[in-house]
TORKOL-4160 file (C-alpha; in steps of 0.2 Angstrom, whole numbers, padded with zeros to 4 digits, m for minus):
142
<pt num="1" X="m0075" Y="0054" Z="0014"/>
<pt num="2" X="m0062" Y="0050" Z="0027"/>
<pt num="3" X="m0074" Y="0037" Z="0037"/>
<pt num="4" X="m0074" Y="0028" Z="0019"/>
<pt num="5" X="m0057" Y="0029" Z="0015"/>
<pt num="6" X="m0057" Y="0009" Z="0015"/>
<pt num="7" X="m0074" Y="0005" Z="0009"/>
<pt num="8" X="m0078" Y="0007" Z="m0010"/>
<pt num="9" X="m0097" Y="0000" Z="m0020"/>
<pt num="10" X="m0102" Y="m0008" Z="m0035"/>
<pt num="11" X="m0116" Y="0001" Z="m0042"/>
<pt num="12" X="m0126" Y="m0011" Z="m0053"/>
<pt num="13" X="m0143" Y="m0013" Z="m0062"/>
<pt num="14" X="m0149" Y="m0031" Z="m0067"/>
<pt num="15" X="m0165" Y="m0034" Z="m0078"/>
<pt num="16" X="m0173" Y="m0048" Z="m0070"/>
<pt num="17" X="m0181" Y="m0055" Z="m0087"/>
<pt num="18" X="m0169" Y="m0049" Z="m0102"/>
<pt num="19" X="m0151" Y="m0052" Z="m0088"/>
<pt num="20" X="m0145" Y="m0036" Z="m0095"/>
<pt num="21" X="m0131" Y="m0030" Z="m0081"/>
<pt num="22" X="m0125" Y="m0013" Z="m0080"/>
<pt num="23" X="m0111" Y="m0005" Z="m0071"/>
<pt num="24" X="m0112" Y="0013" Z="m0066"/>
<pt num="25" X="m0098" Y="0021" Z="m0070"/>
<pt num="26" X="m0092" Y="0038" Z="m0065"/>
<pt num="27" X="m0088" Y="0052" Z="m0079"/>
<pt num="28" X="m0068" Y="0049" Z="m0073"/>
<pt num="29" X="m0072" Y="0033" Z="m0077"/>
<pt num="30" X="m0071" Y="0024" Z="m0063"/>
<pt num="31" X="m0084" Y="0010" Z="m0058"/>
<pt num="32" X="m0079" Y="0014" Z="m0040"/>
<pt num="33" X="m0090" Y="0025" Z="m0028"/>
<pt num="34" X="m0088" Y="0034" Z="m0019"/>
<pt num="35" X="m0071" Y="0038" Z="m0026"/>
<pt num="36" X="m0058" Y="0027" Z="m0040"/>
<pt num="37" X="m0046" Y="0014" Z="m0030"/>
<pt num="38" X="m0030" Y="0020" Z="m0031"/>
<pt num="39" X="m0017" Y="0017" Z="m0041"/>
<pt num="40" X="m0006" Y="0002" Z="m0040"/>
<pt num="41" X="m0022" Y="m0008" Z="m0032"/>
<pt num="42" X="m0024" Y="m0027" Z="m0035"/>
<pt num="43" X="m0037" Y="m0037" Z="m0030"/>
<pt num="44" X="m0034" Y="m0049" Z="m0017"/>
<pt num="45" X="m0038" Y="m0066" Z="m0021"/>
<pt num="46" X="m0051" Y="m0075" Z="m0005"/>
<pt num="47" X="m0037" Y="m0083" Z="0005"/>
<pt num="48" X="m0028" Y="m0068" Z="0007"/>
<pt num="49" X="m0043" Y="m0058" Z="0013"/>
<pt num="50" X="m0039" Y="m0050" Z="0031"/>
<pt num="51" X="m0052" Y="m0054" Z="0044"/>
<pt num="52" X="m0054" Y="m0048" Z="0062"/>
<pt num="53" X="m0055" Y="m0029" Z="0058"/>
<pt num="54" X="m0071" Y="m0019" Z="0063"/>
<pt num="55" X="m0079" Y="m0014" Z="0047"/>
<pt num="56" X="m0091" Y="m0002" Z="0040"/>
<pt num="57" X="m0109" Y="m0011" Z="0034"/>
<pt num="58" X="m0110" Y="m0009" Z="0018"/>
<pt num="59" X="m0131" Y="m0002" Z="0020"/>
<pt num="60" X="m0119" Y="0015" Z="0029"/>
<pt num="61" X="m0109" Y="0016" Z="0014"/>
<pt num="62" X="m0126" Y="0013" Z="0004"/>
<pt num="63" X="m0133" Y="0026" Z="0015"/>
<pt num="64" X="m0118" Y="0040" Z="0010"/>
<pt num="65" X="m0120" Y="0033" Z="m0009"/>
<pt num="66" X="m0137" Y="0042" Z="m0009"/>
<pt num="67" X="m0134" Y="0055" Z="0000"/>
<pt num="68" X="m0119" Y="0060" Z="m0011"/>
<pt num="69" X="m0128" Y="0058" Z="m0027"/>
<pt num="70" X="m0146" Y="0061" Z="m0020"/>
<pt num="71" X="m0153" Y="0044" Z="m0024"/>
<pt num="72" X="m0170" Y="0040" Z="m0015"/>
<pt num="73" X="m0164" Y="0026" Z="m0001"/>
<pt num="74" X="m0177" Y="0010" Z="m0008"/>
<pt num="75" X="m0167" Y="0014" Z="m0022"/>
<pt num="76" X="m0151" Y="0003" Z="m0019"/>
<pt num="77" X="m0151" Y="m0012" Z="m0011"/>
<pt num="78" X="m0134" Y="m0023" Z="m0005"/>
<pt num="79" X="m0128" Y="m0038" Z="m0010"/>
<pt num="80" X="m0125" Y="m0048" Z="0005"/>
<pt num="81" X="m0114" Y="m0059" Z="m0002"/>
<pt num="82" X="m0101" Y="m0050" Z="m0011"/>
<pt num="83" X="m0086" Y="m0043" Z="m0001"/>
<pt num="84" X="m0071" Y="m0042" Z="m0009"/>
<pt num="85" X="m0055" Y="m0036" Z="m0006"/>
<pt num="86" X="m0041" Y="m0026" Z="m0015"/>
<pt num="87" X="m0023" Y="m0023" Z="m0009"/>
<pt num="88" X="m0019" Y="m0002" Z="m0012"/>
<pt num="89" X="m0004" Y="0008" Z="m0007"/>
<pt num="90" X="m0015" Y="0015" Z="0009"/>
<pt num="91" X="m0018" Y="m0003" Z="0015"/>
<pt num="92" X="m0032" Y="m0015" Z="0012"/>
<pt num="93" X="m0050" Y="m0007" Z="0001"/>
<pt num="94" X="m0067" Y="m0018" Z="0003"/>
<pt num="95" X="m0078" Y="m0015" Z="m0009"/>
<pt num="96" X="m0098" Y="m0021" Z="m0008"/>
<pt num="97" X="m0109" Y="m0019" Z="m0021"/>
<pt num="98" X="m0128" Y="m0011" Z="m0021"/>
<pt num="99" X="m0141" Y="m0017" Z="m0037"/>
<pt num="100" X="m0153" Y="m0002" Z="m0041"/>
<pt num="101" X="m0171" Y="m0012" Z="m0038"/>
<pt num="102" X="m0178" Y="m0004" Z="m0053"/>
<pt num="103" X="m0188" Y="m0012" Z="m0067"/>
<pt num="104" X="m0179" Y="m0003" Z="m0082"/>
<pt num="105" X="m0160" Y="0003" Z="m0081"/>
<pt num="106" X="m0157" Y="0019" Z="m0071"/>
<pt num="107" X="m0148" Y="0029" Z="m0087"/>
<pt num="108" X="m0155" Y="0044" Z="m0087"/>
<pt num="109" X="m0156" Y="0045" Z="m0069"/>
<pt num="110" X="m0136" Y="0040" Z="m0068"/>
<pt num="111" X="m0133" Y="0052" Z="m0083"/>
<pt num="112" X="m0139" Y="0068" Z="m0072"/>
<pt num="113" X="m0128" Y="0065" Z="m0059"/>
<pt num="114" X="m0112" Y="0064" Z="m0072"/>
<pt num="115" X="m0113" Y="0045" Z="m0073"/>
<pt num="116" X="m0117" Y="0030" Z="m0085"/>
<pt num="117" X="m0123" Y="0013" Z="m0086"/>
<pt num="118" X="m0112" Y="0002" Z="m0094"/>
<pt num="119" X="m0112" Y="m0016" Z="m0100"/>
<pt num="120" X="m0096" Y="m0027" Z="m0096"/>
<pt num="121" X="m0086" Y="m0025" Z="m0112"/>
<pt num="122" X="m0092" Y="m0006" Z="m0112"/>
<pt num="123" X="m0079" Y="m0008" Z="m0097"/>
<pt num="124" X="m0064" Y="m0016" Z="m0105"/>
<pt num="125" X="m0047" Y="m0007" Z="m0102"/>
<pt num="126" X="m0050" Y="0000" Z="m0085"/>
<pt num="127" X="m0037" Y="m0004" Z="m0071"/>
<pt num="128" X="m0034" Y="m0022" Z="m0067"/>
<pt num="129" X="m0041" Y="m0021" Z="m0049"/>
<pt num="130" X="m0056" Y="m0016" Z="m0056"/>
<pt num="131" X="m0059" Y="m0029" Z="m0072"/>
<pt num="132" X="m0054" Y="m0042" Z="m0057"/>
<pt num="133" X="m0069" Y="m0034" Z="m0048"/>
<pt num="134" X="m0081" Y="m0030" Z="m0063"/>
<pt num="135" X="m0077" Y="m0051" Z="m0065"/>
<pt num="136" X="m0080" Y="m0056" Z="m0050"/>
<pt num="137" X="m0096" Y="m0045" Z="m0048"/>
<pt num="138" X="m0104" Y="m0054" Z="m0066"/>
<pt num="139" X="m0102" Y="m0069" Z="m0059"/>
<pt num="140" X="m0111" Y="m0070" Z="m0042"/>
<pt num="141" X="m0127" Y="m0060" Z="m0052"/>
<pt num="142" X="m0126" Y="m0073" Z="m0065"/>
């Protein structure tokens, strides 16, 4: 994991007719993968974002997504345009975000592998680095 110490992803599903969005969440609850930020993070808002550094594409971390929990790899696809950035203890955390290009939400799939699909306010009341990235995530897929 050390090659992704830095590097986190939004795992999401969204139903292209009914807009249902789900957030895969792991059974410790966070909605981070590989691993749950740490604590004390804060999301950093787009004008403090660091540039410059040499960073890992996200279709790598993708890549070690599905190998980690055995996913086929058509199965997630990355959002380009999602980056963010969160401020933790160790230094700076970007997190991308990957949709699962399914037709009907991945439960059962995500329930085998100790996971679930959740729906925004099934989320409510995890750390505020996350809500702030749960937030940001609904709206660029709205």
């Amino acid at each position: 994991m050390s090659r992704f110490a830095n590097h986190r992803l939004l795992l999401y599903y969204k139903g292209d007719i009914s807009a249902l969005v789900l957030f895969a969440q792991h059974s410790n609850g966070s909605i981070c993968f590989p691993e749950a930020l740490p604590a004390l993070s804060s999301a950093l808002e787009p004008e403090e974002f660091q540039s410059g550094k040499v960073s890992t594409h996200p279709a790598t971390l993708v890549n070690n997504i599905n190998q980690l929990l055995q996913l086929d790899n058509d199965l997630l696809r990355v959002e380009p345009e999602f980056s963010e950035q969160i401020d933790a203890p160790g230094g700076i955390i970007t997190v991308h975000m990957a949709r699962f290009m399914l037709l009907d939400p991945p439960h059962k799939l995500m329930q085998s592998r100790d996971c679930r699909m959740r729906t925004l306010p099934e989320l409510r009341g995890r750390p505020p680095a996350e809500m702030e990235l749960l937030r940001r995530a609904y709206t660029k897929v709205m």
